[in-house]
C-alpha positions as CSV (number, residue, x, y, z in Angstrom):
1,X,0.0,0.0,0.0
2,X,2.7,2.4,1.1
3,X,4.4,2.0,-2.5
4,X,1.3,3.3,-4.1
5,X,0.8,5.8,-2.2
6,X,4.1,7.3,-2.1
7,X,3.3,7.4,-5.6
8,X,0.2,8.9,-6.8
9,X,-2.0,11.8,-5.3
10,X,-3.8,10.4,-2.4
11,X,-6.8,11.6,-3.9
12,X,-6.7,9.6,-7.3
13,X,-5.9,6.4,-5.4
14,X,-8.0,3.4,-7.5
15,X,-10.8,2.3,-5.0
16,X,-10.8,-1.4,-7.0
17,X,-8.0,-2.9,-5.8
18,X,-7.5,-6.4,-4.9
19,X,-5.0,-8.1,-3.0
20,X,-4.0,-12.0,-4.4
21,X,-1.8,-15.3,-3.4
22,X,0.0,-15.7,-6.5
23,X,1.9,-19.2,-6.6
24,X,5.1,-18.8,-8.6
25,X,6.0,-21.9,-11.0
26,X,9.5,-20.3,-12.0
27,X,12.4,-21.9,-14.1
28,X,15.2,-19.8,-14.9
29,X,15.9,-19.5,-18.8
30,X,19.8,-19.3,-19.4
31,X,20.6,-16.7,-22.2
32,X,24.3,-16.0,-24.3
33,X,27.1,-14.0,-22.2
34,X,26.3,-10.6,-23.0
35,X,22.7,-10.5,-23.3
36,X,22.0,-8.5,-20.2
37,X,23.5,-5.6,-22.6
38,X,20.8,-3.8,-24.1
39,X,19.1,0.1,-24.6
40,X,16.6,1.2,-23.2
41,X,14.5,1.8,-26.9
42,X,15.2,-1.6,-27.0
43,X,13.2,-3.0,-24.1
44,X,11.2,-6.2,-24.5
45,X,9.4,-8.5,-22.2
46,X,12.4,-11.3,-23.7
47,X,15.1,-8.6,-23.8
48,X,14.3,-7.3,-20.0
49,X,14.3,-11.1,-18.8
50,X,17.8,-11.3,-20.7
51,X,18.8,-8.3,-18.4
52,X,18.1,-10.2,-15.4
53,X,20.2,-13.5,-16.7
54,X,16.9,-15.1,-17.6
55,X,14.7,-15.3,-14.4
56,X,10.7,-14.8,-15.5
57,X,10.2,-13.4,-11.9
58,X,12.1,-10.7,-9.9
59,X,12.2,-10.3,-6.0
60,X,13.3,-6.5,-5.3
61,X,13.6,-5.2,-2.2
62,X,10.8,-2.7,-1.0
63,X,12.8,0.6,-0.6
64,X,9.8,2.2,1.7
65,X,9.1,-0.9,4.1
66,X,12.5,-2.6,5.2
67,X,12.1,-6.6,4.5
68,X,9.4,-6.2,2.5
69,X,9.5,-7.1,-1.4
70,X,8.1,-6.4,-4.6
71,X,7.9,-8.7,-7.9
72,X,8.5,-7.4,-11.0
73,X,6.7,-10.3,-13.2
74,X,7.5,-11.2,-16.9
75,X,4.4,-13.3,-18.1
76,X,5.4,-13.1,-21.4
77,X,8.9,-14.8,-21.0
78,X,9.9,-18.3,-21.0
79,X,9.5,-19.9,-18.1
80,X,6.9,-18.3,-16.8
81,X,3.7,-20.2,-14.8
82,X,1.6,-19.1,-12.3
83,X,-1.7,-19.7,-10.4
84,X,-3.8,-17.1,-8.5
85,X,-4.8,-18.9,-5.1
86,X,-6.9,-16.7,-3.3
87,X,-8.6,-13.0,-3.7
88,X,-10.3,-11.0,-2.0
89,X,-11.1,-7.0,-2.3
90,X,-8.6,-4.2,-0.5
91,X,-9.6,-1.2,0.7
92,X,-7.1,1.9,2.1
93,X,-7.9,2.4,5.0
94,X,-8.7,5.9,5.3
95,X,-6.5,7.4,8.1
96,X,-3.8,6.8,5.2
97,X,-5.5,8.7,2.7
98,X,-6.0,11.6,5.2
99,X,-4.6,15.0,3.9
100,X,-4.1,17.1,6.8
């Protein structure tokens, strides 16, 4: 929640959010020596996994919560599989939405 909001006026925050178990079914692709090169006109789903020496999924560490993480996913590269467990609706709550 926090990296939305440090992110977007409070006041446009989306009110149909959800929040989701995704269950990751990763295998890492392994690309050429040198692939990771590239520009950023360049940038592809493919090419953006070669960046990242082939992984379809990306655990980056949450600079506004310590030990927290975001995923950066790559559905369209190889290796990528995943399954949506659960849903349910999320809502802000609104003493973080407060202005003043």
């Amino acid at each position: 929640m926090l990296e939305v909001l440090v992110h977007v006026d409070k006041s446009e925050v989306p009110t149909d959010y959800v929040v989701m178990a995704v269950r990751f079914l990763v295998r890492r692709v392994y690309r050429r020596p040198g692939a990771n090169l590239i520009g950023a006109n360049q940038l592809t789903a493919a090419r953006f996994q070669d960046a990242f020496y082939g992984w379809p999924v990306l655990r980056v560490p949450s600079i506004i919560v310590p030990r927290e993480y975001n995923f950066v996913l790559l559905p369209e590269a190889d290796g990528f599989a995943a399954t949506v467990e659960w849903t349910e609706p999320l809502s802000f709550d609104r003493r973080l939405l407060s202005l003043g």
